[in-house]
C-alpha positions, 0 to 999 in steps of 0.5 A: 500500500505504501507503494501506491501511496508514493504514487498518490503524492506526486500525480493528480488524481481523482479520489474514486481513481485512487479507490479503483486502483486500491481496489484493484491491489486489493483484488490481486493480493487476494489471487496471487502472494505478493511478495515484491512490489509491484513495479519490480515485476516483470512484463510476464509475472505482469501476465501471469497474475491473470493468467493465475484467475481464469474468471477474470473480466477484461475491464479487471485485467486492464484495471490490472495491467494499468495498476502495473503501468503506473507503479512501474513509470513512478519508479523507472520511466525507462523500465523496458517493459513499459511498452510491452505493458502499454501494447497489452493495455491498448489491445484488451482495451479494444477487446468488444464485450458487447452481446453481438461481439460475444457473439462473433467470437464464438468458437466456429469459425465462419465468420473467417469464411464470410469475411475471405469470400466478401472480400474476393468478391470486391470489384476491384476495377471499380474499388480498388481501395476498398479492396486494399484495405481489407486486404492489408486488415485481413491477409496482412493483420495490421491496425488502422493506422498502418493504413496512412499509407502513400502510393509510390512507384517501387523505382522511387524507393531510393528517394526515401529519406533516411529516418523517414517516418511515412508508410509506403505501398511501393508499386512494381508490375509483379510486387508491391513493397509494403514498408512502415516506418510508423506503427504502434509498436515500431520502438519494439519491432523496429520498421518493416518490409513486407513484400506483397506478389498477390496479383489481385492485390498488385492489380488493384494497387497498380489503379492509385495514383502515385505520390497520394495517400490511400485513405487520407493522413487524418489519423482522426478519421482513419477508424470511420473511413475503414469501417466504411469499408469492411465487411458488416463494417467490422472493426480490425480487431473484429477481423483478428479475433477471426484471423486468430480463431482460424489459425490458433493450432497452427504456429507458422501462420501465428509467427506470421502474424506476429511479425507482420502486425509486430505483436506477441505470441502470447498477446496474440494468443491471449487478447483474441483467442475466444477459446480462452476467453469466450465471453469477454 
């Protein structure tokens, strides 16, 4: 309790904060002994308190996960797992808990099947954004924001100024390099590369006209413009719990993901895998 007292004298607060977060301590010392203070664990101690209560709500795990994130940016703003924390904070976050989400995430998986079939079903000549975007959600797993992305010709790449922090589809006849110099987690993953030979994929690249931006730069917008153009205007999170439900047994497809959304395995397997937890 001193801990959290410590943290208390130097941040403003609000009363009912500081009952939710000493509620929240309260609720951890009575699942799981104790026996350092908080900002000493680690990132997967972190994890393993919520893992050691499988009743555990969502909204009490990011109670939980913040509870951590605050004690350990009191005590060590340079603590290297405050990023993995905030990530894992940001996911569950995400995580709908609404009764038509609950029933999305069941454990069948045909959802997977509508979603791949409407987006082959794009007509790409007519839409060609349209198609981009939930092929790059659906195939490729990334977030929305990886989505403010330029167009450019693949023999432009050379023009890319070092330390540049823009996203680019660069187009060639048969490929298209997808390169994200900016994303959630690029302090952790660092930029990525991920080369795209999908000829429908190229084909519909290949109708944007260079040097402009796919949706638009507004990051304000980006969440309204994808919807707008998703199946059942699902959400990207939507579309991962479908793409993890599919994949869950079968670990090349997981470690694919994991590099290409530049997350955890075991984020991964924990924020969207319905199986273990279905009803949250």
């Amino acid at each position: 309790m001193q801990e959290l007292t410590n943290v208390f004298e130097t941040r403003e607060m609000a009363e009912s904060t500081k009952k939710s977060h000493i509620q929240t301590l309260n609720k951890i010392q009575n699942i799981y002994t104790i026996s350092k203070p908080l900002h000493q664990h680690s990132f997967d101690e972190c994890l393993h308190i919520l893992d050691i209560d499988p009743t555990l709500s969502t909204s009490y795990k990011r109670k939980i996960i913040a509870l951590f994130l605050i004690t350990k940016g009191h005590y060590n703003k340079l603590d290297e797992d405050l990023p993995r924390l905030q990530e894992f904070l940001y996911e569950l976050s995400k995580i709908n808990t609404t009764e038509s989400s609950i029933k999305l995430h069941q454990k069948d998986t045909s959802h997977f099947e509508e979603i791949r079939d409407w987006i082959e079903s794009i007509d790409i000549d007519k839409d060609p954004v349209k198609y981009i975007v939930n092929y790059l959600l659906f195939y490729i797993n990334v977030r929305n924001l990886d989505l403010v992305v330029k167009i450019i010709d693949y023999d432009h790449e050379c023009l890319i100024p070092t330390g540049d922090t823009g996203n680019y589809l660069m187009y060639s006849h048969f490929e298209v390099k997808y390169l994200r110099n900016s994303y959630k987690t690029k302090k952790t993953y660092g930029s990525k590369t991920i080369s795209i030979t999908d000829p429908k994929f190229v084909h519909a690249v290949s109708h944007i006209k260079f040097n402009t931006y796919l949706l638009n730069n507004n990051t304000n917008t980006i969440d309204r413009m994808i919807r707008s153009r998703t199946y059942k205007n699902m959400s990207e999170t939507e579309y991962l719990h479908n793409v993890i439900q599919k994949y869950k047994g079968d670990i090349n497809k997981i470690l694919e993901i994991e590099f290409n959304r530049g997350s955890s395995i075991r984020l991964l397997l924990t924020a969207y895998n319905s199986d273990l937890n279905p009803t949250k």
